[in-house]
N, C-alpha and C positions, 0 to 999 in steps of 0.2 A: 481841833484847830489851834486851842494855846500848848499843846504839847506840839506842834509840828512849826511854831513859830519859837519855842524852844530850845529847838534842835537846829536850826536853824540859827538862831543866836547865837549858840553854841559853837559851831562849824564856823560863823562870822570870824567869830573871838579866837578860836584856836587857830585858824588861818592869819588873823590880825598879827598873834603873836608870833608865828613861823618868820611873816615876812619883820617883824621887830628886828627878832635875834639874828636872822641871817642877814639884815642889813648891819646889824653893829660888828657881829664877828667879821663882816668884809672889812669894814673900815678899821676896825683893831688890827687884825691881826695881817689883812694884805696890803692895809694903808694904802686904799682909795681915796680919790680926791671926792672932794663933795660931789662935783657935777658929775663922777663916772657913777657914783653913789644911786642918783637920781637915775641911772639908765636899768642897775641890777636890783634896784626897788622895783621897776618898772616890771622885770623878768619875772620877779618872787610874785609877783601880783599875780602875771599869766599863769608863772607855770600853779601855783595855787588854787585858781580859781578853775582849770583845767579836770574835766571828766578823768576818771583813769581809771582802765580795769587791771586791779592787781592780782594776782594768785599770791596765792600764803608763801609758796617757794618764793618765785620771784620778789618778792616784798622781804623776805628777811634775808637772800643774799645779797639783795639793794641794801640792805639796812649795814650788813656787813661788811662791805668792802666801801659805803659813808663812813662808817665808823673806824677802819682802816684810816683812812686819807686824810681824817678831820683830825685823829689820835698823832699821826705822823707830823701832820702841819702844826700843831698846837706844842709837842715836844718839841720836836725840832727848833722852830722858832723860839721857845720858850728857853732852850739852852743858849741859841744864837744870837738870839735880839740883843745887845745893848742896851737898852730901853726896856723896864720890867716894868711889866703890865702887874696889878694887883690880881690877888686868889681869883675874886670874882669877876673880874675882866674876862680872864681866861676860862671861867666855866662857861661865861657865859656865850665865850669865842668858841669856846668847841661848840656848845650846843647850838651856836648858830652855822656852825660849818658845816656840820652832821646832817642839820634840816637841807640846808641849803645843796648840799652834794645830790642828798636821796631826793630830794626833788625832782632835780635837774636830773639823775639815772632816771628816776620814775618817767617824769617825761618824752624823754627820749627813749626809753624802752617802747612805751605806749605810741608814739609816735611812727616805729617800724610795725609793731604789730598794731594798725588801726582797726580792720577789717578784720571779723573776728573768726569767719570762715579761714581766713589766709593764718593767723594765728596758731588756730589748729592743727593746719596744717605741719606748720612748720613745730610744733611740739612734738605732734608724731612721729615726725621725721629726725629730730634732734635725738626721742627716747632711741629709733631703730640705729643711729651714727654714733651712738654715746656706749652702744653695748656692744659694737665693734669696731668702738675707736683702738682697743687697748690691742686685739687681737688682729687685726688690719695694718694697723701703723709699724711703718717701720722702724729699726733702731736708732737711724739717722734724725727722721719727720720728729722722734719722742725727744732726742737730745734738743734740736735745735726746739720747739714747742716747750720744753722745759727753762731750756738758756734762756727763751726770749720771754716765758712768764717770770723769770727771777729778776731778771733786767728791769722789765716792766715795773715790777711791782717796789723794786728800788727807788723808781723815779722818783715817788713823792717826797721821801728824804732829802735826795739832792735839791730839788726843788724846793723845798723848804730850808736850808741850806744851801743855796747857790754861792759860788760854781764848788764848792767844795770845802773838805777842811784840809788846813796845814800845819802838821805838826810840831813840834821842838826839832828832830831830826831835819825835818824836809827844809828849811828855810837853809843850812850851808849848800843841800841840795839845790837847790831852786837857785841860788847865787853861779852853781856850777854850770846847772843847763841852761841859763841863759847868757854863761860866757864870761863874765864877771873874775870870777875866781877859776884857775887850774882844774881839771878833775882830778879828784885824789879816790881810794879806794876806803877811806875810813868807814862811808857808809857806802854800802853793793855801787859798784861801779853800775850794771845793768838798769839796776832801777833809777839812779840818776838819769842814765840814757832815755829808759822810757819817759821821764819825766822830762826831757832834753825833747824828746817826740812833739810831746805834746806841745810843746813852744816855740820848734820847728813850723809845725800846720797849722800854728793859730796866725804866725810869722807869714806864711804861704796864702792864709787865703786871708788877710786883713792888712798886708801889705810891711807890717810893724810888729815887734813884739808886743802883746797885749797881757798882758798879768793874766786877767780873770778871765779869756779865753783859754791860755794854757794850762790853766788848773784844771778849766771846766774839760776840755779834751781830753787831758790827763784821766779825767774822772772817768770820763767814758770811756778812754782805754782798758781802764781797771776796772770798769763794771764787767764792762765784755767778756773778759779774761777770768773773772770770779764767775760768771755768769756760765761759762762754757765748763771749766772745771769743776762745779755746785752739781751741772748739768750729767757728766759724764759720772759723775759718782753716785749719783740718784738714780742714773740709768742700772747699771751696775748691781744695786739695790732691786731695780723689778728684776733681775732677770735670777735671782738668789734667795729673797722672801715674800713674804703674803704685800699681797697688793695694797693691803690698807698700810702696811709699816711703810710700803712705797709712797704712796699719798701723805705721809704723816712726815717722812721725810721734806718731801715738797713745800709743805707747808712751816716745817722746821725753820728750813733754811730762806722760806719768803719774808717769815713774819716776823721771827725774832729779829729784834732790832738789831744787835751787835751786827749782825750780817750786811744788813743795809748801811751802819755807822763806819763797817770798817770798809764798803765799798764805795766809800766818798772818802775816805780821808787819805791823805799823799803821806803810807808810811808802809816799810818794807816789811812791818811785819801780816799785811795783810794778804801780798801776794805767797808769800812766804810762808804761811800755815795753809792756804790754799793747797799748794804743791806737797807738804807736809799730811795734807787731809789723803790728798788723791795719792801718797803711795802708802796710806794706812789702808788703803781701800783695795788694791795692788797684791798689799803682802796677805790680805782676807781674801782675794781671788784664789792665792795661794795653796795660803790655808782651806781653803775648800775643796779644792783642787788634790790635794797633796804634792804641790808642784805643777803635779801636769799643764798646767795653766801657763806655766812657762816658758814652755818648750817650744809655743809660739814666737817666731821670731820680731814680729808683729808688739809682740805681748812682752816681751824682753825689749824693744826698742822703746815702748812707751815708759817701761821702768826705766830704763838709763836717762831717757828727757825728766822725769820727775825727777830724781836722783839731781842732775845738772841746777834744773830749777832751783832745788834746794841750795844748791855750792853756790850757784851763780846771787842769789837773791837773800843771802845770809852770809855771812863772811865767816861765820862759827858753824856753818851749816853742815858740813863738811865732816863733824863728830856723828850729826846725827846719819847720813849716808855709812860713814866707815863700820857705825854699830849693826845697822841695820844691815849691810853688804854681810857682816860676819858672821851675825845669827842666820838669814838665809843660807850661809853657806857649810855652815857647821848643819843644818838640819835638815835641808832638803838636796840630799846626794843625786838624786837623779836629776836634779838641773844643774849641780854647780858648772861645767864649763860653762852655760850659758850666764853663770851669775861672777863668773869669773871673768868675764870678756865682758860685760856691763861694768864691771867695777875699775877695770883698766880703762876702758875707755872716759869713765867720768874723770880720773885720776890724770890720765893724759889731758884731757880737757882742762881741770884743775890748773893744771902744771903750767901746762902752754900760754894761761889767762897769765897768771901772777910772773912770766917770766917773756917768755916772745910779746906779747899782746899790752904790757902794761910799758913794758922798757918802749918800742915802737912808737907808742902815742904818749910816751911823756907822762905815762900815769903813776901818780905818787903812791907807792901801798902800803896799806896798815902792816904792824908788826903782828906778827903770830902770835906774842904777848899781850898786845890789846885787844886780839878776837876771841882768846882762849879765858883771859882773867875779866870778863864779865861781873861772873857772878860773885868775884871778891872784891873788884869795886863797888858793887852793889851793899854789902856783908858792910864794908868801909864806911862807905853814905850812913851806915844802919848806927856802929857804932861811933862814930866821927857826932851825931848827931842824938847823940844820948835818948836814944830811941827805947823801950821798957826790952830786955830778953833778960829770959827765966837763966838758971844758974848751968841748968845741961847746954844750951844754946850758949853761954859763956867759955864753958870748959871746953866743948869742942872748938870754938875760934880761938881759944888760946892755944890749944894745939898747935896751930898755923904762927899764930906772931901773937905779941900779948895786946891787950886791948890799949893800951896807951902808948903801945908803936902805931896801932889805928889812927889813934885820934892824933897825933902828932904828925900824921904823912898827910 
């Protein structure tokens, strides 16, 4: 009897504590008011106090993707917030948001399957759909199932982050797409534009330009857009190696933060290593192929859109096309016409932007000198700015000009 009033105390106290920490992490870290406070104390009680048959799976992928959400909102916010919260705040914020998540899945998992006959059911049925999901589904249902788990699983970032970040670059942008200032081509005309989109449809459907709606659409422009190409290169991936590198990939590209970080933030270089990725993935079709891969006309149109992408969404992009256009066509003889009419055509594209397209609408363009000399105004910053380099790093930029023409320019 005093061992089963024990345990019982026990379970009291560690429930006492769940709803503790999940109510302070609400109010730290989502900044609830008191009285909304009193409603999700209210919840933590229920769902707490709530029977629930868990299996060991279900109970540690609940635990999993809590601890996903709670890891997301707690970074995120903790680079975002203005307002630093101390060490201990924030332990103590996650570990209330981690309870508080797996609860609320627990719950509502337990809630669809009540009825423990119907449960079963549907286990058996999930085992018998699950072992020919991969073999069943088509190429399409896998793309688009993949895009929308990479998307999805973005969300918590942005959301922890609302409506997005803006970089150094993007603010003369953001002056451009909302009219302010000329469009010039210093930074990719195109991606100005899409960011120009975005301020368009927040314009359309809120009647006004709104800031922190055109970010926020911009965002979801650019998740979409990473989300599909993530998507297509993973596909790409099952149909070339072992399923588990495929799965491993998925989850690469879900969980690692940069992915989620660069698909919230309004800067060229993220759509831009995207298109970057998907024709490394292209030229590895290729290569596996020995060409033959190319000879699709299909499969040749998608390389010249990747190719564009590149030109159009990098202004210096253009080097990395011409390199890669020359080794495909010094090695792979049995496609070059076809890599030969991809290469004119992005050229002609090229050409026709920076001359028909730019004079027409008034568009002001960078010099060839300032998309090409990057990386020696970079080299400049380095020494201008009496940064430590070793003595071979010295001698080769005096090659170039000596270090005290640097620092004097």
């Amino acid at each position: 009897m005093n061992k089963m009033k024990g345990k019982n105390a026990v379970r009291i106290t560690v429930r006492a504590v769940k709803i503790l920490l999940s109510s302070i992490a609400v109010y730290y870290i989502l900044d609830i008011r008191i009285e909304e406070l009193f409603w999700i104390i209210g919840g933590i009680v229920f769902i707490a106090y709530c029977e629930m048959e868990r299996g060991k799976r279900a109970k540690a992928v609940f635990f999993m993707v809590s601890c996903y959400i709670a890891v997301v909102l707690v970074l995120g916010l903790r680079y975002y917030e203005e307002v630093q919260h101390s060490l201990m705040e924030w332990i103590v914020s996650f570990a209330g948001l981690l309870i508080f998540f797996y609860e609320s899945i627990c719950y509502a998992y337990n809630m669809t399957s009540r009825w423990k006959g119907r449960a079963e059911n549907l286990k058996e049925s999930w085992r018998k759909k699950e072992k020919s999901f991969l073999s069943g589904c088509t190429k399409g249902r896998r793309i688009f199932s993949v895009g929308l788990v990479f998307f999805l699983g973005w969300l918590p970032m942005l959301l922890a982050n609302y409506p997005g970040f803006m970089m150094y670059d993007s603010s003369e942008q953001w002056y451009q797409a909302i009219g302010e200032w000329n469009l010039n081509n210093h930074h990719p005309v195109w991606h100005t534009l899409l960011i120009k989109a975005g301020v368009w449809l927040s314009s359309l459907i809120f009647g006004e330009i709104v800031p922190e709606y055109g970010v926020l659409i911009y965002t979801l422009l650019q998740m979409v857009i990473m989300s599909i190409i993530f998507s297509v290169v993973v596909e790409w991936l099952y149909e070339s190696v072992h399923k588990s590198i495929w799965i491993g990939s998925i989850l690469y590209y879900l969980l690692f933060p940069i992915h989620s970080i660069q698909g919230i933030s309004m800067v060229k270089d993220s759509i831009f290593g995207c298109f970057v990725l998907l024709l490394t993935a292209q030229v590895y079709k290729l290569y596996l192929s020995h060409g033959e891969w190319g000879k699709g006309w299909k499969n040749m149109l998608g390389i010249t859109f990747t190719m564009l992408g590149i030109v159009f969404f990098r202004n210096n992009g253009f080097a990395v096309v011409l390199l890669t256009g020359l080794v495909l066509f010094l090695f792979y003889k049995n496609i070059r016409k076809q890599i030969f009419i991809s290469g004119i055509t992005v050229a002609v594209c090229f050409l026709l932007q920076n001359t028909v397209i730019f004079r027409a609408f008034d568009i002001q363009q960078t010099k060839l000198a300032e998309a090409i000399g990057m990386p020696i105004n970079q080299i400049a910053n380095i020494v201008s700015h009496d940064r430590e380099l070793t003595e071979n790093e010295k001698n080769l930029i005096s090659r170039v000009a000596t270090l005290q023409h640097f620092k004097a320019q």
